[in-house]
Structure formats: C-alpha cells, structure tokens
N, C-alpha and C positions, 0 to 999 in steps of 0.2 A: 766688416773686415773678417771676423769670425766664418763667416759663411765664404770666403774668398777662400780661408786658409784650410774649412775643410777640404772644399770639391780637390785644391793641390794636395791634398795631402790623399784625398783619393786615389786622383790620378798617379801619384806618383810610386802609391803601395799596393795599387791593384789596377792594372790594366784591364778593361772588360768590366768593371765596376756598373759601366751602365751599357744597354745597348744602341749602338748608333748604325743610324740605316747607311749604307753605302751611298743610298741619295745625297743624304745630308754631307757629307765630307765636300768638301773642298783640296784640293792637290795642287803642291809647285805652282803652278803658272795663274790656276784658278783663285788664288787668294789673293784680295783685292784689300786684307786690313794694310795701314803704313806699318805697323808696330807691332809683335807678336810675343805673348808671351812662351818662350821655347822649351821642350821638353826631350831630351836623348833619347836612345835606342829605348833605354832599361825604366823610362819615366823619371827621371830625376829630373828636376830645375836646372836652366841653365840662365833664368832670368828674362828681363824682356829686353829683346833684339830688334832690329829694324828687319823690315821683310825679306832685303835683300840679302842681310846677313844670317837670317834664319835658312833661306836656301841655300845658301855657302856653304852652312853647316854641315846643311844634309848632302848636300852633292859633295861634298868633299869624302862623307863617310858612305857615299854609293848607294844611298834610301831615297826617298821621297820625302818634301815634307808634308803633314798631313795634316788636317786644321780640323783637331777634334772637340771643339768647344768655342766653336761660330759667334755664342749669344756671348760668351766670355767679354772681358773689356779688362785688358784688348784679350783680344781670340787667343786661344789657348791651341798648340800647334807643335805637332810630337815629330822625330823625325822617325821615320821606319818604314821596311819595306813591305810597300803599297800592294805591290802583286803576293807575296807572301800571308800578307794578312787578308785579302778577299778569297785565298784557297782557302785558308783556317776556317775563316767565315763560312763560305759555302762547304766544306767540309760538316762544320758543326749543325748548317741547317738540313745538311743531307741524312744528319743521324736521328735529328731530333724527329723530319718526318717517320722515318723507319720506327723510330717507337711509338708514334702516335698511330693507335690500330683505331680501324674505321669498323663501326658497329652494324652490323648487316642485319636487319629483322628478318628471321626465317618464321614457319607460318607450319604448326600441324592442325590437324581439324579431329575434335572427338564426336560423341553422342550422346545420346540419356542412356543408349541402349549396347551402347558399347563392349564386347566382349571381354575375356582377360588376355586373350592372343593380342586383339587389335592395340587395347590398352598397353599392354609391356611394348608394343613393337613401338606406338607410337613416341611412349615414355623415354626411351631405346634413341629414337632421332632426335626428341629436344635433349638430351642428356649431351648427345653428341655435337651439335648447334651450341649449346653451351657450353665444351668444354672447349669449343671452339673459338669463344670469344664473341657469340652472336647472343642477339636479345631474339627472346623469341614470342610470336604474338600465338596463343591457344585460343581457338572458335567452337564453338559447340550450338549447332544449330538443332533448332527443334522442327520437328517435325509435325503435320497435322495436332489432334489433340496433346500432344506432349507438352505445348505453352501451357496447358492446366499443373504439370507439374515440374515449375523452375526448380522447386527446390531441390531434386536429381540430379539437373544440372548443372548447380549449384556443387554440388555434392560430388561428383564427376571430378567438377575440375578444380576442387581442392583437393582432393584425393592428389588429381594430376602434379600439381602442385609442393603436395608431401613428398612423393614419389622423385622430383627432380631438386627437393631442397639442397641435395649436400654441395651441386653446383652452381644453384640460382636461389635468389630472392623473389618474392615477389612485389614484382614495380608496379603492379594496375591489380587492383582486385578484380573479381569477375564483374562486368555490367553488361547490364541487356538494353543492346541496341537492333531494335528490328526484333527478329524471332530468333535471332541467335546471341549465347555470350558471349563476351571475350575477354581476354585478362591476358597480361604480359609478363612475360620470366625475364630477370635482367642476370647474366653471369655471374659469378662473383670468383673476382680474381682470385690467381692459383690455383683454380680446381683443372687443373688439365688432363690429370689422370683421371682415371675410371672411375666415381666412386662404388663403396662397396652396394650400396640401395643399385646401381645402374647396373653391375654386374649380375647382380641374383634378379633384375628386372630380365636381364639378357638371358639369363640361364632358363627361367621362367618361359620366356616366350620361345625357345628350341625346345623344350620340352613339352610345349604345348603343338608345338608343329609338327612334332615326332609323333 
C-alpha cells in the first residue's frame, strides 16, 4: 500500500519523475484496461474511473487520454495533450544530443630527434585538438639504431606531455608497441582558451621561423 501511495504521490507532484519511451504509452482507443485509475491536466487524482468515463474526461477537456503506468493495477492514466507532450519530448532529446560532444582522436607524430621548431609547432596543434574538445593520440617512432635508446623517447614525450598539461591530462602513458610509442592526451574540460604554456609555445615557434 505504501508503495502504491508513493509512485501517486510522485506522479501527482512531479510530472517527468521517470522517463517513459513513447513506445510504451498507450492513447484513447489503444487502452484495453476496463478500469483506470485517472489523473487531470495538472496530475492530481481524480480516482479510479471505468475506461469509458476516463475518455469522457479527457475528450470533454480537448486532451488525450494517456496511459502512463501500464504495469499499475489498474493502469494509471493522465489526461493531457498527447501531441504537446511528444514536441516537449523531442524537443528535450534534441537538446540533450547538442550537448553530448563526440570525442574525435586527432593523431601528431614526434621523434628522438626532434627539433625545438618541430616540437613547439607540434605542441601548437595538440594544444589546439584539445582545446577543441579532441583526445589526442602522440607516436614517436624510432628509427634504425634509436630502439637502443627508449629512454629519449621516453623523455620526448613527457616533456610533450608537460608542455600541453594546462589543457589535457594524461590518459595512456607512453608504451612501446612495435618500434614506436604512443601515449594519449585526454582534454580537460574548460580549457577552451589559449593557455599561457600554448601561447609562449606559439611565440617560440614564430620566433624560431623568423
């Protein structure tokens, strides 16, 4: 009984309390209970009604009736307009995609031997990848005898890695797979602006080009 009186007392003081898929509804003609327990525009109780009289209701008041708690006993069944509430709905799923950003891995590649041009310019693009909202994967492939010395490369690309903290984390440390590393920069939210490490990287590398 307890459990009967919260779900109404949900329904009746928060609308949208749980999400129900448009599948799942039932409408007017579609609801096959005899006995419904009915609920107004605004969720309040109006008691349990026989089916027919539950659609009187709502047709009288120019809504649908809607049958939002199927498992209920008997069915729970709100009167409200039907085409109103699937814009809401599709409205809200229209926004919620818009903020759900899709993670694009971009990809630079270093060296052991790396310059300080090549380094800033590259540091320069994952900075911008990141501040972009992209994870970004860093390679640093070795060359002939350079496998004798990982630890360079090693050394490379956590330097790399200092160099773009103020926008990313590091999500993969460097490991060696094949004859190259790799290791992965994940964003980290807010950083949209320039930070100051990416600016004097940029300054660095025009001054180097100059």
């Amino acid at each position: 009984m307890r459990s009967i009186s919260a779900l109404f007392y949900c329904l009746s003081t928060f609308w949208g309390c749980f999400t129900i898929s448009a599948k799942e509804l039932f409408i007017n003609d579609d609801i096959r209970a005899k006995e419904v327990r009915l609920l107004d525009e605004n969720g309040d109780q109006l008691g349990i009604k026989s089916l027919d009289e539950a659609k009187e209701y709502a047709y009288e008041k120019g809504v649908d009736l809607v049958c939002i708690a199927p498992q209920a006993t008997p069915p729970v069944c709100r009167a409200m307009d039907y085409g109103k509430y699937r814009y809401e709905q599709h409205k809200r799923e229209k926004e919620q995609q818009k903020k759900q950003q899709t993670v694009v891995i971009k990809e630079v590649h270093l060296s052991c031997r790396i310059d300080k041009h090549d380094f800033d310019t590259m540091a320069n693009r994952a900075i911008k990848f990141l501040s972009e909202g992209n994870k970004v994967r860093v390679t640093l492939r070795f060359k002939g005898r350079e496998m004798a010395h990982q630890d360079l490369g090693k050394e490379v690309m956590m330097k790399f890695a200092e160099t773009c903290s103020e926008v990313s984390t590091l999500d993969k440390k460097p490991t060696l797979e094949g004859r190259q590393l790799m290791m992965f920069l994940m964003p980290v939210k807010g950083a949209a602006k320039k930070p100051e490490k990416a600016q004097k990287a940029e300054e660095s590398a025009e001054e180097a080009a100059e």
